[in-house]
C-alpha positions as CSV (number, residue, x, y, z in Angstrom):
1,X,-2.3,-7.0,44.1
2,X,-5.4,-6.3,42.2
3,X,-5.8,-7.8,38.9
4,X,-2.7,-9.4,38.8
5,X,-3.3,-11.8,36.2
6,X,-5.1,-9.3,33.8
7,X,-1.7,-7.6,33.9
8,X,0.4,-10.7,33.5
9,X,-1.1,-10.8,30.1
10,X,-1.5,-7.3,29.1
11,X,2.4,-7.8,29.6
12,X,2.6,-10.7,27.8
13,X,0.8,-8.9,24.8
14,X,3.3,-6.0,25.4
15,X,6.3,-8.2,24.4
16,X,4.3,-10.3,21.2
17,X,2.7,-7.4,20.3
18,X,6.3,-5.5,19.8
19,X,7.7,-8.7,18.3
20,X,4.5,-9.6,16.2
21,X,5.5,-5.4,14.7
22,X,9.0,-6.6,14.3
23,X,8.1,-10.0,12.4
24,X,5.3,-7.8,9.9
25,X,8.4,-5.3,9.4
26,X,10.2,-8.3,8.1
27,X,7.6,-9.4,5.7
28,X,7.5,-5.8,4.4
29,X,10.9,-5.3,3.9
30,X,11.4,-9.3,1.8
31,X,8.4,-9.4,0.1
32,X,8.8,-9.8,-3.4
33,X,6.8,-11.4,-6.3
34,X,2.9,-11.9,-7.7
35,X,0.7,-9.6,-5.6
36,X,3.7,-7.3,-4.3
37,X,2.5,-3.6,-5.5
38,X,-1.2,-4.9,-3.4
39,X,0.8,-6.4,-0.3
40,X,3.5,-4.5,0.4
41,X,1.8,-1.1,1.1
42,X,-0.7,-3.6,3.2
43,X,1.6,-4.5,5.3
44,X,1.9,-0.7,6.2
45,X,-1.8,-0.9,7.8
46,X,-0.7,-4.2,9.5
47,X,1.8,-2.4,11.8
48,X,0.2,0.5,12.4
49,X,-3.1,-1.7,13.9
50,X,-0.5,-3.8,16.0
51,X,1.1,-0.7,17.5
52,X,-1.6,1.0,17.7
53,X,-3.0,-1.7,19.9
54,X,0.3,-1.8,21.6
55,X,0.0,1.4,22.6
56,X,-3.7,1.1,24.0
57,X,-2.5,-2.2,25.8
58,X,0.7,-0.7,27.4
59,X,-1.6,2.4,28.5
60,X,-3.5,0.0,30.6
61,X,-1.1,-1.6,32.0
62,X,0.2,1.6,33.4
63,X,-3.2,3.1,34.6
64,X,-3.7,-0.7,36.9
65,X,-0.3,0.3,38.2
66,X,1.9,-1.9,36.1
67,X,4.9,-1.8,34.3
68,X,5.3,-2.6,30.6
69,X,8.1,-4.1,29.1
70,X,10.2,-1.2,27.5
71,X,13.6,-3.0,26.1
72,X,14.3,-5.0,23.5
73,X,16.1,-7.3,26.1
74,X,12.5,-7.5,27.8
75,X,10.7,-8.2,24.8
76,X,12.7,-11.1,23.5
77,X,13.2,-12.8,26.7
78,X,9.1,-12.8,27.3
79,X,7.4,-13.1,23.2
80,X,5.8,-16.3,22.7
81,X,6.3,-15.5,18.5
82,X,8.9,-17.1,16.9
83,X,11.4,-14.9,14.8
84,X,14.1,-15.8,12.3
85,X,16.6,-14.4,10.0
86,X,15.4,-12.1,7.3
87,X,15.8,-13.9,3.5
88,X,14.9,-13.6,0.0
89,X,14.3,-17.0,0.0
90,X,10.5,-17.1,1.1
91,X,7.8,-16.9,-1.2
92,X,5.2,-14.0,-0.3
93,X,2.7,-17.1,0.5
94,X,5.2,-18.8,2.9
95,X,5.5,-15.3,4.5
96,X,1.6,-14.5,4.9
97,X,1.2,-18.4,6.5
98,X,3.9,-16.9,9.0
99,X,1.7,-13.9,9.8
100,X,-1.2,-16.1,10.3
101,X,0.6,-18.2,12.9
102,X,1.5,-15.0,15.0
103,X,-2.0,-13.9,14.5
104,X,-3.6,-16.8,15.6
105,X,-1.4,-17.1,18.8
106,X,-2.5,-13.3,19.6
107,X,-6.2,-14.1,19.3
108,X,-5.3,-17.0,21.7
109,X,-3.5,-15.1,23.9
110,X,-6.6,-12.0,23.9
111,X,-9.0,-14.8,24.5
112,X,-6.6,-15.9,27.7
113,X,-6.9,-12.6,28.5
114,X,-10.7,-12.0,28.2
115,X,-11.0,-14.5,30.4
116,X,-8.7,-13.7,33.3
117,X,-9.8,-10.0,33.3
118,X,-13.7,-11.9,33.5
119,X,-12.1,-13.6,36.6
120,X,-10.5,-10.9,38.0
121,X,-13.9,-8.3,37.5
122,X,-11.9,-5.9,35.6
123,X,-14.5,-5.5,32.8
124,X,-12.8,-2.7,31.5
125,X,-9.6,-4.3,30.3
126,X,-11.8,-7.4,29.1
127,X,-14.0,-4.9,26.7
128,X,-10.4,-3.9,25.2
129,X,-9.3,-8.0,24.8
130,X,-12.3,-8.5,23.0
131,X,-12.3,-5.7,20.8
132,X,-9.1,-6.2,19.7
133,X,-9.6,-10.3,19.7
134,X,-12.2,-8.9,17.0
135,X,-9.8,-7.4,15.1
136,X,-7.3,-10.1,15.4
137,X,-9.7,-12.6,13.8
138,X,-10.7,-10.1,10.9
139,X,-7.1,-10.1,9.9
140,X,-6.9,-14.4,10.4
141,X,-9.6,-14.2,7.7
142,X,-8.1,-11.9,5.4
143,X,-5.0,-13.2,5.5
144,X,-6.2,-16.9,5.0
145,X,-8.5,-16.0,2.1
146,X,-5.6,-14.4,0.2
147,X,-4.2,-18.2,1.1
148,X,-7.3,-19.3,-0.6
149,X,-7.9,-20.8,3.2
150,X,-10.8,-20.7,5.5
151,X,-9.7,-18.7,8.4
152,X,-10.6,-21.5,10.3
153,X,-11.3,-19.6,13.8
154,X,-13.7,-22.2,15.8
């Protein structure tokens, strides 16, 4: 099967990709306190780049012949992000650290998959891990200078 691999992870991304959606939904929908009126409308672009590179990565899975996870069943059983009960509870900070954890296990994950897809001679899959790794690590440093963080991506 040719570039087996490369799919395995475009798959991968398929379910934390959907889940990583799912978990910025949830900090959208509990936000609340200092910097709400600037964050919650933010998280609005934060979904639509996550689906939007859901859709591009799902897209390529098909056109190598593979099949993308397409159940919620699927996508909980394979997501390597970590969910949890909605609550009021968490501060907006505590919340944004959460993002930054899923983010940070995405650009790992891309980087996997830059690599495989370098292994595996599929260049053109590789160019879309890398430009979305890009991405990825713009939001790592938003996110962790709001923290008053450095993004800490080396």
């Amino acid at each position: 099967m040719k570039y087996a691999e490369t799919k395995n992870v475009l798959n991968q991304l398929v379910a934390d990709l959907s889940q990583m959606s799912m978990v910025i939904h949830q900090t959208h929908w509990y936000m609340r306190g200092t910097n709400f009126l600037k964050l919650h409308p933010l998280m609005d672009e934060f979904m639509d780049e996550i689906n939007a590179q859901l859709d591009v990565i799902s897209e390529r899975l098909i056109a190598l012949d593979g099949a993308p996870y397409s159940t919620l069943t699927e996508m909980a059983e394979h997501t390597g992000i970590k969910d949890e009960p909605g609550t009021y509870e968490k501060s907006t900070p505590e919340r944004l650290a959460g993002l930054l954890v899923g983010y940070r296990y995405l650009a790992a994950l891309y980087q996997k998959g830059i690599e495989v897809s370098d292994q595996e001679k599929d260049y053109s899959t590789q160019d879309i891990f890398i430009g979305f790794k890009t991405a990825i690590e713009k939001k790592i440093w938003m996110i962790s200078a709001e923290l008053d963080q450095a993004p800490e991506i080396d």
